[in-house]
C-alpha positions, 0 to 999 in steps of 0.5 A, a space after each residue: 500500500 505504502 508503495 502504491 502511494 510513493 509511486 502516485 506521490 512521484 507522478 504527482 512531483 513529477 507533472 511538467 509544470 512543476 519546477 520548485 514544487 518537485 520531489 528535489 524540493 521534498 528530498 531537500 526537507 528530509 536532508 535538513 531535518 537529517 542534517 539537524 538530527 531532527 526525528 520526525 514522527 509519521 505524521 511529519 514525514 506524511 504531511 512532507 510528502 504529501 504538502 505539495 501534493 497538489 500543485 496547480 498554478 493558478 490555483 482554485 477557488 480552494 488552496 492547494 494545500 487542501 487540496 492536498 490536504 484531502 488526497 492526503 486523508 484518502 490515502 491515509 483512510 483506505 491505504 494505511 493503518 493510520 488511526 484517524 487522529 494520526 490522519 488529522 494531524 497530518 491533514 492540519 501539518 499540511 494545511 498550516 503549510 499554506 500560510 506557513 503559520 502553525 496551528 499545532 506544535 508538530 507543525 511547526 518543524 514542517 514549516 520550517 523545513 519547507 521555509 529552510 531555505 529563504 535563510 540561503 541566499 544562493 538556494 533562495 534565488 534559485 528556488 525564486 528562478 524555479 518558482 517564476 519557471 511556474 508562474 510565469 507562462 500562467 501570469 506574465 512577468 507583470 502579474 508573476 512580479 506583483 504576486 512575488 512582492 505581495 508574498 514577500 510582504 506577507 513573510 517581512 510582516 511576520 513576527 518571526 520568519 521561523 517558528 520552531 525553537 530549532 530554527 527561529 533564530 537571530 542568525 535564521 530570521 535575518 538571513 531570511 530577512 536580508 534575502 527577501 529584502 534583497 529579492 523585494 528591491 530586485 522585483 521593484 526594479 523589474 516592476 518599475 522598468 516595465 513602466 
């Protein structure tokens, strides 16, 4: 059963519109929290898996982390032994990963693996070149631009960047910060040039 939805998680990763939204970028959460000795428990590891499960640009009416929040249910209900709690948690983990704001204490390492790297400058900005690959032929540069800076507004009026005690760091937040900062001012030029 585990294998069946391996696979369809694969195919999933694997559509051609995808670019950040990859298995790379899965992989890439399991080799931080390997790197920080991080135990994840079975809900953590299936909220990872599935948090970008669904992945459509431009979105619906409804997100794309409940969308993959209710594929995730399905499979856990008829495909695993997962008890219902454990499948709650996991459909939570996933939904907090929307807005990156966690509802519940396990959510809270998810988040900050998927946010790991904005506290790298190179891995950031290809991440934004990989990000732009997907919006751009949906939106346009005009539209991809205007979406990108009202994100990174959204993230620079946070609190905090990170939000578990591992991650939420001065030197974590201000990487973060220099680097959404830096990709703001980058975006408002391209935005003003168009003008």
């Amino acid at each position: 059963m585990i294998t069946e939805i391996l696979l369809d998680i694969q195919k999933a990763y694997n559509e051609p519109h995808r670019y950040y939204h990859t298995l790379k970028h899965i992989n890439r959460m399991f080799e931080i929290a390997r790197y920080h000795n991080i135990e994840l428990s079975k809900e953590q590891v299936m909220a990872i898996w599935f948090h970008d499960y669904v992945y459509k640009v431009p979105r619906e009416n409804v997100s794309n982390e409940l969308l993959s929040s209710i594929e995730a249910r399905n499979y856990l209900t008829y495909q695993t032994t997962f008890k219902c709690e454990e499948i709650n948690t996991v459909c939570v983990i996933i939904e907090d990963t929307e807005k990156e704001l966690p509802l519940i204490k396990p959510s809270e390492i998810v988040i900050d693996l998927d946010l790991y790297d904005l506290a790298d400058m190179k891995t950031y900005f290809d991440n934004g070149l990989f990000i732009e690959k997907e919006f751009l032929p949906v939106f346009g540069e005009e539209e991809f631009v205007k979406g990108r800076i009202k994100w990174i507004d959204s993230m620079l009026e946070r609190k905090s960047i990170f939000v578990s005690n591992l991650f939420n760091t001065i030197d974590m937040n201000c990487a973060a910060l220099r680097n959404l900062k830096q990709d703001k001012a980058l975006l408002e030029i391209r935005r003003d040039e168009k003008k």
